[in-house]
C-alpha positions in Angstrom: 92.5 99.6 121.5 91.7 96.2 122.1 88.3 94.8 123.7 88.8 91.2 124.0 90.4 88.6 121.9 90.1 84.5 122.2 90.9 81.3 120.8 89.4 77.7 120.9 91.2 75.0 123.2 91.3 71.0 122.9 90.9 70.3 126.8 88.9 73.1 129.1 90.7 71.7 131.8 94.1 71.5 131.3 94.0 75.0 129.4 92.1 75.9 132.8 95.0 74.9 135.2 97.9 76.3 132.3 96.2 79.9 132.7 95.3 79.8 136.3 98.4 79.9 137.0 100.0 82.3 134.5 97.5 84.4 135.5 98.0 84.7 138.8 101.9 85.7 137.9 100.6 88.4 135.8 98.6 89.9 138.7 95.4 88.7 136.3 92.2 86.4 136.7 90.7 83.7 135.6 86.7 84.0 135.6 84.2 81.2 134.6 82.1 82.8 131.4 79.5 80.0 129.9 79.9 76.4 129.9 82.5 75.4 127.8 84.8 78.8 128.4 86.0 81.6 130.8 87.9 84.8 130.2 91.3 85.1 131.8 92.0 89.7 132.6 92.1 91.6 135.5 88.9 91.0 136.8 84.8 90.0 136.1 83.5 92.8 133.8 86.4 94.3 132.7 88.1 94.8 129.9 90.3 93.8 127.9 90.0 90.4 128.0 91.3 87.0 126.4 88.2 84.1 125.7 89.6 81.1 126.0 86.9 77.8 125.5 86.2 74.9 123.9 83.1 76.5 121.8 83.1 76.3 118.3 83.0 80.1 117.0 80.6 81.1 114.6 83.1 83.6 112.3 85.1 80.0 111.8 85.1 79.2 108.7 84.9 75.9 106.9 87.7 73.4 108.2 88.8 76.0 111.0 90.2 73.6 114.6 91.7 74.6 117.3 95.6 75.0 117.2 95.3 75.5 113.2 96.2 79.0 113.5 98.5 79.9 116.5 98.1 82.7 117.9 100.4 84.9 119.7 99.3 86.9 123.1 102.1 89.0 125.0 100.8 89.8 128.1 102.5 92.8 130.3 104.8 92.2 133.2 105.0 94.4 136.4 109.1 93.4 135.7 111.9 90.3 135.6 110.7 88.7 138.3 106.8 88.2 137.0 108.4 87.6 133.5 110.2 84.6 135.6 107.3 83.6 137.5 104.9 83.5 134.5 107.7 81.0 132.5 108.1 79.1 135.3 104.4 78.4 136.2 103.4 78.0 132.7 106.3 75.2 132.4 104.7 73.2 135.5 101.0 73.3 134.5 101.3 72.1 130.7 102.7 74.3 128.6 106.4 74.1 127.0 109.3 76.1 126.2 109.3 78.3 123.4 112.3 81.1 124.9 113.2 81.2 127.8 113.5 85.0 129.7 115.9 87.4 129.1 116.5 90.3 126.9 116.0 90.0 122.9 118.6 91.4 120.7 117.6 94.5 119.1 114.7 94.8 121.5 116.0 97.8 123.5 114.9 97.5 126.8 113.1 94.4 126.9 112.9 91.7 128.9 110.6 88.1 127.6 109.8 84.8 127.7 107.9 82.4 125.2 106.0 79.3 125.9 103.6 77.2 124.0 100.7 76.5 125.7 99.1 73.0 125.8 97.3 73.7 122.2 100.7 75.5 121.0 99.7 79.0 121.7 102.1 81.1 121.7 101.8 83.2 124.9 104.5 85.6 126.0 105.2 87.8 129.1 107.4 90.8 129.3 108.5 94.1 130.5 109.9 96.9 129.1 112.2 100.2 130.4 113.3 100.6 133.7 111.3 97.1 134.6 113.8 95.3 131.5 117.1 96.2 133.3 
């Protein structure tokens, strides 16, 4: 399963605010790593994780910058309401809408919602089953 994951921002401070408080929607946390980063999971030391900084990577490869390759990162929603929260929050601390919650055809029991975050991200929260309905 997964151990961490990351990605490289423009602006430590702004992608600072934009995941303090999606995090705290998620029932997650925001910790300071080294200068230039911190790691946004439930908690210091554990894991998974997401890296988030402004540190160039050294498996980049030539011409690599942050927001060249968007990446994608659904985080999991106790239900609706957190899947609300989490939209809502990321829409007043930088990010933008990318699709708004609700259910998703074909998507069973599902309940989501998209936003880009302020390096166009694309970060997701949602909830599934008996949380969905």
């Amino acid at each position: 399963m997964l151990d961490h994951t990351g990605f490289v921002v423009t602006d430590l401070a702004k992608a600072r605010r934009f995941y303090d408080a999606i995090a705290k929607t998620l029932g997650l946390a925001t910790v300071d790593n080294f200068e230039g980063s911190f790691l946004l999971g439930k908690g210091p030391n554990e894991f998974p994780y997401l890296w988030i900084g402004t540190l160039i990577p050294s498996y980049w490869v030539e011409g690599s910058r942050p927001g060249i390759n968007q990446m994608h990162i659904a985080f999991a929603a106790k239900d609706k309401a957190a899947v609300d929260a989490f939209y809502n929050a990321a829409l007043e601390n930088g990010g933008s809408d990318n699709g708004a919650p609700g259910p998703r055809a074909g998507a069973g029991d599902y309940y989501g919602a998209f936003v880009l975050d302020p390096d166009g991200n694309n970060i997701e929260a949602c909830c599934r089953g008996a949380a969905a309905r």
